[in-house]
KOLBANU-783217 format. One record per atom (N, C-alpha, C, O, CB): residue in one letter; x, y, z. Coordinates in steps of 0.1 Angstrom, whole numbers, plus 2048, in hexadecimal, padded with zeros to 3 digits. Glycine has a CB too. Layout:
<rs>
aXYZ...
</rs>
This chain:
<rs>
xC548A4301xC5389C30DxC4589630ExC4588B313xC578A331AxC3A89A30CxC2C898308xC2988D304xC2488530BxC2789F2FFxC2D88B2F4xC2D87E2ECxC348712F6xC2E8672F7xC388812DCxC408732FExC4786E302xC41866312xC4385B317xC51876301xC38872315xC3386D322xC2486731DxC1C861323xC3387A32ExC2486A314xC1785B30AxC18851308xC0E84A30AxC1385B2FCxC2584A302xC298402FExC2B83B30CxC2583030DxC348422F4xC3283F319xC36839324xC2883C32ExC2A833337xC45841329xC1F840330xC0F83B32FxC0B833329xC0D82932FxC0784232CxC05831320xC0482331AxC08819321xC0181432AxC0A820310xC1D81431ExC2380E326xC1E80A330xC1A7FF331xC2A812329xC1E81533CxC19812346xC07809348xC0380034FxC1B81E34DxC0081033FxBF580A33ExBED7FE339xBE27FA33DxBF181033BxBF97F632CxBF37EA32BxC007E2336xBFB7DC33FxBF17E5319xC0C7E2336xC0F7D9343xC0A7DA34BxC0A7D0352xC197D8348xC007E8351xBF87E035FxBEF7D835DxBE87D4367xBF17E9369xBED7D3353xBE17C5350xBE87BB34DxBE27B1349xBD67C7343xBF77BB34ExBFA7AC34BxBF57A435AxBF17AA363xC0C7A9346xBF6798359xBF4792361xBFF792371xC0A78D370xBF278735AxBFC79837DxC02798388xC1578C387xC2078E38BxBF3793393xC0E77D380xC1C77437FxC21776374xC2876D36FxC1C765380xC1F78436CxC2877F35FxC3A783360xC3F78C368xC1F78934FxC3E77E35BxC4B78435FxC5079535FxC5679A368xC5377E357xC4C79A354xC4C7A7350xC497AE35FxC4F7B9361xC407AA343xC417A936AxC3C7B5376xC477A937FxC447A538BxC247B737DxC527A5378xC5B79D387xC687AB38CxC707AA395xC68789380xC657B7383xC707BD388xC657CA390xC5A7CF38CxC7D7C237AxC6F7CE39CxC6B7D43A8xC637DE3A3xC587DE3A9xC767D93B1xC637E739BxC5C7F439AxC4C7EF398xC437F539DxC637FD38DxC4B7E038DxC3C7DC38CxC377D238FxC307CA388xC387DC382xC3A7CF39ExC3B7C53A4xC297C63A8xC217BD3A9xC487C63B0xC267D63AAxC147D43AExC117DC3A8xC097E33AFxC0E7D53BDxC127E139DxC0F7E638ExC027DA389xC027CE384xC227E5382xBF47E738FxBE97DF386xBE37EB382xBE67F6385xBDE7D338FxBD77E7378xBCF7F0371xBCC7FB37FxBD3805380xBC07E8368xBC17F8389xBC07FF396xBCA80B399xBC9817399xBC17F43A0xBD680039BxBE38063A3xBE881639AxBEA82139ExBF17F83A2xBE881038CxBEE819381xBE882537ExBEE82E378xBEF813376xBD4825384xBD082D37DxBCB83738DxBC884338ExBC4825370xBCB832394xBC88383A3xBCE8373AAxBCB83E3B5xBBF8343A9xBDC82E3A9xBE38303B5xBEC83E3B9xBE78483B4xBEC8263B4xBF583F3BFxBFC8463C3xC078443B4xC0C83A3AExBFF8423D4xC068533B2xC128533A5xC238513AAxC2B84A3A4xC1286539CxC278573B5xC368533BAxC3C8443B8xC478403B6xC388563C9xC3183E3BAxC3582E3B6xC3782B3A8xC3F8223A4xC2A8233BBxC2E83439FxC30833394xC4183738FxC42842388xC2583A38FxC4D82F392xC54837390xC64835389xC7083938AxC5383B39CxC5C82837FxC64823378xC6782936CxC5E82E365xC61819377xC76829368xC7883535DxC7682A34FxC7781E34ExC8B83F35ExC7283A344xC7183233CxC79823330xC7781A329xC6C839339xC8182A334xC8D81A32DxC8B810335xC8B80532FxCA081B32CxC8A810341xC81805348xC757FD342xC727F133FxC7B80C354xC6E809340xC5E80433CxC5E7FE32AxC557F8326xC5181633FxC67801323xC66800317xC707F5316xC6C7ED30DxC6980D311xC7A7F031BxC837E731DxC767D7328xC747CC322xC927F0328xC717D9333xC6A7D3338xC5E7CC32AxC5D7C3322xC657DC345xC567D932FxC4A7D5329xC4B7D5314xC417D130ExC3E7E0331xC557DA30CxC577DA300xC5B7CC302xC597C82F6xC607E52FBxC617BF30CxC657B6304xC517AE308xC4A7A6301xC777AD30AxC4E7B2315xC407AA316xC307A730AxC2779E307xC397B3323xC367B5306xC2A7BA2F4xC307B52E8xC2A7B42DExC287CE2EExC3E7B12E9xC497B12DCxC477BA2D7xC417B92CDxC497A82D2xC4A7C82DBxC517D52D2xC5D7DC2D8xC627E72D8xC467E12D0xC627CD2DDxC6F7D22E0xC7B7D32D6xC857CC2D6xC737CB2EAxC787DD2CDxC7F7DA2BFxC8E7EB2C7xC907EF2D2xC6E7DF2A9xC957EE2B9xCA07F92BBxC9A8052BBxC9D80D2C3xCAA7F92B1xC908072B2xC858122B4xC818192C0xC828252C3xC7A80D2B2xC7C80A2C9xC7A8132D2xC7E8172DDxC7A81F2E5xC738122D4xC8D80D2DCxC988112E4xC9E8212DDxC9D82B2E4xCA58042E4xCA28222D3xCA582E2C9xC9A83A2D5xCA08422DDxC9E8292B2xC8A83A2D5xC848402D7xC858432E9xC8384E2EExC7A83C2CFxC8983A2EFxC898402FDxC95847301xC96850309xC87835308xCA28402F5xCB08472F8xCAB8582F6xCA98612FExCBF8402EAxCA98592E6xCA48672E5xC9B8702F2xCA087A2F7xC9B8642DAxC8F86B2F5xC87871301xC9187530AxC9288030DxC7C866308xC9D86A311xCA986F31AxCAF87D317xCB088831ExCB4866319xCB6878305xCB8885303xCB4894303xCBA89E304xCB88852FDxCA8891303xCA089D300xCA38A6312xCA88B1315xC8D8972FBxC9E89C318xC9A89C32AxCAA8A7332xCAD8B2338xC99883332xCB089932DxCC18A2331xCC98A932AxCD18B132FxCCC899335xCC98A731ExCD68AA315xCD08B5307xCD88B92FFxCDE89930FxCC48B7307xCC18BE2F8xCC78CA2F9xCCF8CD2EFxCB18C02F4xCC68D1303xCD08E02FDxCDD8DF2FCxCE38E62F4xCD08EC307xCE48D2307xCF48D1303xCF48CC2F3xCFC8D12ECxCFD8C530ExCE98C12EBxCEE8BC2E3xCEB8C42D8xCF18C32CExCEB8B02E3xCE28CA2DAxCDF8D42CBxCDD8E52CCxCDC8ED2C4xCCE8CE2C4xCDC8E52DBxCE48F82D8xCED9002DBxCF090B2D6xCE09002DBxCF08F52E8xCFF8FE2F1xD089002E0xD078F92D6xD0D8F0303xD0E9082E3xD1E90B2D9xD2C90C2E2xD349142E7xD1D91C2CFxD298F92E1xD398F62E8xD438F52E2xD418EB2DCxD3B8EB2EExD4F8F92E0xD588FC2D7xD608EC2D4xD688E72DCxD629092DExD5D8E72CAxD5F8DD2CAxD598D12C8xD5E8C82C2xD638DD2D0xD4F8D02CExD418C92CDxD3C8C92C0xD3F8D12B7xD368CE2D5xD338BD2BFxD318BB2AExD218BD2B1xD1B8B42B7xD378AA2A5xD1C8C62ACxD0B8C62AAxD038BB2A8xD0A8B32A2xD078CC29ExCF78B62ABxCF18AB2A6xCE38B1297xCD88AC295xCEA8A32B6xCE98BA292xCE08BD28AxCD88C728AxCDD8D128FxCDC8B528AxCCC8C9286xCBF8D2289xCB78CD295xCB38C2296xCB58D227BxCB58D429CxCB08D62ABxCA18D12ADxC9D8CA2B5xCB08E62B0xC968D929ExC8D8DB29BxC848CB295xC7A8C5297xC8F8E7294xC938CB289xC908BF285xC8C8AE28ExC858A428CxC9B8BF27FxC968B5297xC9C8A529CxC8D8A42A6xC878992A5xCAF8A62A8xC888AC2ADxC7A8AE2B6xC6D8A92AExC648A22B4xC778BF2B9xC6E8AD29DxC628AE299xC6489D296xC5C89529BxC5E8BA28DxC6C898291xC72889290xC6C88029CxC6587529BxC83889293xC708862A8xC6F8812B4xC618802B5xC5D8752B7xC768872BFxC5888A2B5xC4B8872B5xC418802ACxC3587D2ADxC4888F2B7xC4A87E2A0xC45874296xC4386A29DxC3886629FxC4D87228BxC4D8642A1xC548592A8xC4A8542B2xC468482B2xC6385F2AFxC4485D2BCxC3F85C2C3xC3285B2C3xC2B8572CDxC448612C9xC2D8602B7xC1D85C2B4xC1D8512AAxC1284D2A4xC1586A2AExC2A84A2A7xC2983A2A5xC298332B0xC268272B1xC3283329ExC2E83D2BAxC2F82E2C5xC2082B2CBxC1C8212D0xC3A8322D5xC1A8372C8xC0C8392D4xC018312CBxBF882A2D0xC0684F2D6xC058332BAxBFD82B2B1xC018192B4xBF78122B5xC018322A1xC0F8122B5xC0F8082B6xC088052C6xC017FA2C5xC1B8052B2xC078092D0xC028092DDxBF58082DBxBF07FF2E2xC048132E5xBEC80F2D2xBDD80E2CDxBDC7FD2CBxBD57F42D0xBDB8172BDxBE58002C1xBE37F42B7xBE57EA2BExBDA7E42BCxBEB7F32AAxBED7E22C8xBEF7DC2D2xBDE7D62DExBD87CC2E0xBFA7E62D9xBDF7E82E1xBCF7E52ECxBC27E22E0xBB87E12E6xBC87F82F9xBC17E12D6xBB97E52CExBB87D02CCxBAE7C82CExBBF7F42C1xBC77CC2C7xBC27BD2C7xBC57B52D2xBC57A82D1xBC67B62BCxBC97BD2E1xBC17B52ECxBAE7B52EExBA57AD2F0xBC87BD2FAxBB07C32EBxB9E7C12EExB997B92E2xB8C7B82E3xB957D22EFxBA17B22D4xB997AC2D0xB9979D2D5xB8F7952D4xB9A7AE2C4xBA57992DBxBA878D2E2xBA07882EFxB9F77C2F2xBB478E2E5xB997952F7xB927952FExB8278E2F9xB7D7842FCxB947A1301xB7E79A2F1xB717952ECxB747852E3xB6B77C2E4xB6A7A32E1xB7B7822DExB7D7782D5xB7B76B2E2xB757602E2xB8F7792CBxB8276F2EDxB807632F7xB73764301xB7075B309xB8F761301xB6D7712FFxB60770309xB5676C2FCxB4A7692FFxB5C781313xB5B76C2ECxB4E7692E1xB477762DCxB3C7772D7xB4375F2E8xB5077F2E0xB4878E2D9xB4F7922D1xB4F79E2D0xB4779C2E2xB5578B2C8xB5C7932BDxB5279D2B3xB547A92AExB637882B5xB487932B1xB3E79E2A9xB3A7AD2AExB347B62A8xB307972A7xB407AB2B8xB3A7BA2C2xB437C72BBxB3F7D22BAxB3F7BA2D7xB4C7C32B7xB5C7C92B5xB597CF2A3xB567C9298xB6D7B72B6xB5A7DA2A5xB5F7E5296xB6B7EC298xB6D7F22A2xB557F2291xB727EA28ExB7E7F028AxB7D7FD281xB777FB276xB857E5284xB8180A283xB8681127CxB8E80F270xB9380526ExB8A816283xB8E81C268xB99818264xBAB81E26BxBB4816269xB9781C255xBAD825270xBB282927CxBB581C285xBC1818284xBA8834284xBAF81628CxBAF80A292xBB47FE28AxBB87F4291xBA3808295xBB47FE27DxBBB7F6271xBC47FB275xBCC7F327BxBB77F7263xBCA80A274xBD680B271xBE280A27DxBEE80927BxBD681626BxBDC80B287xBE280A295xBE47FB296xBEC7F729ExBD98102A1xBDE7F5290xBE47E0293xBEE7DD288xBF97D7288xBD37D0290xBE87E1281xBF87E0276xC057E427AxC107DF279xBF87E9269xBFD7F2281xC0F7FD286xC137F0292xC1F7ED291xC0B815292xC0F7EC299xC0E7E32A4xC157D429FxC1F7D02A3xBFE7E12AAxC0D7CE296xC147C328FxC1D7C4286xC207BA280xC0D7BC289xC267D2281xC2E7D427AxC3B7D3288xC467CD288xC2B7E2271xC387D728FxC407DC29ExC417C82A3xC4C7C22A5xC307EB2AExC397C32A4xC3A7BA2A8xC3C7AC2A2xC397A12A6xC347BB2AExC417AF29AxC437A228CxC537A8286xC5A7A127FxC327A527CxC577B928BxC667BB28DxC6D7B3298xC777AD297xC687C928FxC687B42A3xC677AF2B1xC6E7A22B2xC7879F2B8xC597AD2B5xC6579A2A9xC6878C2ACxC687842A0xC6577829FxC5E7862B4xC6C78B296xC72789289xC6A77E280xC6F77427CxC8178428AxC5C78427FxC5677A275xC4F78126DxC4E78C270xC4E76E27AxC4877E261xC43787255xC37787256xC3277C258xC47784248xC30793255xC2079625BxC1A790250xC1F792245xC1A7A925ExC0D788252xC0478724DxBF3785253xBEB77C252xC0877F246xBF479325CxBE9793261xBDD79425DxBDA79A253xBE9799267xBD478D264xBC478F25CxBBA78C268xBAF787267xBC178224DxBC0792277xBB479227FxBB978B288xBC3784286xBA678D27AxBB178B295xBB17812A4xBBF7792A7xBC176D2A9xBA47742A3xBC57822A7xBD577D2AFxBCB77B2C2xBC27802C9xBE77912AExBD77712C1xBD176A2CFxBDA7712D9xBE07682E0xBD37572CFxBDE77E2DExBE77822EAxBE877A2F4xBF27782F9xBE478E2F0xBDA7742F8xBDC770303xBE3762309xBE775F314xBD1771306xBE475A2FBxBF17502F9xBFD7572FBxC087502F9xBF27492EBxBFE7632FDxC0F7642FExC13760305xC1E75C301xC1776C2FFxC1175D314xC1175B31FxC1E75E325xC2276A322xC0C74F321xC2775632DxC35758331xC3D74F32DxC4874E333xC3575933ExC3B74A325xC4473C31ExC4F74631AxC5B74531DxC3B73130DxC49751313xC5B75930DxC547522F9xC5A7542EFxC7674A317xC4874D2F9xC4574C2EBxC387522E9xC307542F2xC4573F2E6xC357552DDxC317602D5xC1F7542DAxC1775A2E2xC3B7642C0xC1A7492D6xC117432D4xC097492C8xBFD7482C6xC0B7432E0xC127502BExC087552B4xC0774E2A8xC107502A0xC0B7602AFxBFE7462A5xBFF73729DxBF7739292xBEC733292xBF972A2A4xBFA740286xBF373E27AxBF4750273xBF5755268xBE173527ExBF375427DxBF476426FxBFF769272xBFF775275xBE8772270xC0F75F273xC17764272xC2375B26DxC20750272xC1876927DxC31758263xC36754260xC44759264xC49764263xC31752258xC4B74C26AxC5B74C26ExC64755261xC62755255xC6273926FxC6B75A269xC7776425ExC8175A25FxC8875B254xC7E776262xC85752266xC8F74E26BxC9173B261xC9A734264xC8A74E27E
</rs>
């Protein structure tokens, strides 16, 4: 549940920086969901479940791919149903396998999600400096390499075009059109 409540942190933490009119904060739970609100407010408000948050804000980042629907269904599982699905011995019932397995999977799972989330804030803050003129300020890891790839692999599934990244994706063109504004380090699949 750990890994799980990482990935849905995040979540919560880069949609409170989208912009107050973007569509993504038009449904009730993140209607006053800001960086402030998210990090000091009162947590009971915080109280949107996660297929919410991953359905909402997974289409606002484009990683709203099956993944990571696959990954919040699982987290449910885990929450309500893991001992019915993998230990009760109901006479009749069909096992879902190894118990052990399926967990250690799941947390695989979930330290890609936390890695594509990196990789995400990692080229907002370069979109940031790129528009205040600080890009030179900016070093990359190699870690930090690998979290924008995991990020542009996630988001080039997303919205079905073939990565050829090489730096300064513009996020802040995504705006609310419902289009990507990503013009040159990416080609149509379609």
């Amino acid at each position: 549940m750990y890994i799980a409540q990482k990935v849905e942190f995040a979540l919560y933490g880069l949609g409170s920086h989208l912009p107050a009119d973007h569509n993504a904060k038009t449904h009730r739970a993140f209607k006053n969901l800001t960086p402030e609100a998210f990090l000091r407010g009162d947590r009971s408000k915080l109280k949107a479940t996660f297929g919410v948050l991953a359905q909402t804000f997974g289409k606002a980042f484009f990683i709203d791919t099956p993944e990571l629907t696959k990954f919040y269904e699982d987290r449910n599982l885990i929450a309500h149903n893991y001992y019915r699905e993998f230990c009760a011995n109901i006479s009749g019932a069909q096992g879902r396998g190894d118990p052990i397995d399926f967990l250690d999977d799941f947390i695989k799972r979930g330290q890609h999600w936390i890695a594509v989330m990196k990789g995400l804030a990692r080229l907002l803050i370069e979109a940031a400096a790129a528009k205040e003129g600080r890009l030179n300020e900016l070093s990359y890891s190699e870690q930090d390499e690998s979290e924008i790839e995991k990020y542009v692999e996630t988001l080039t599934k997303s919205i079905g075009v073939t990565p050829a990244y090489s730096g300064a994706l513009d996020p802040g063109s995504w705006g609310n059109s419902g289009t990507t504004g990503l013009n040159g380090p990416f080609k149509s699949t379609s």
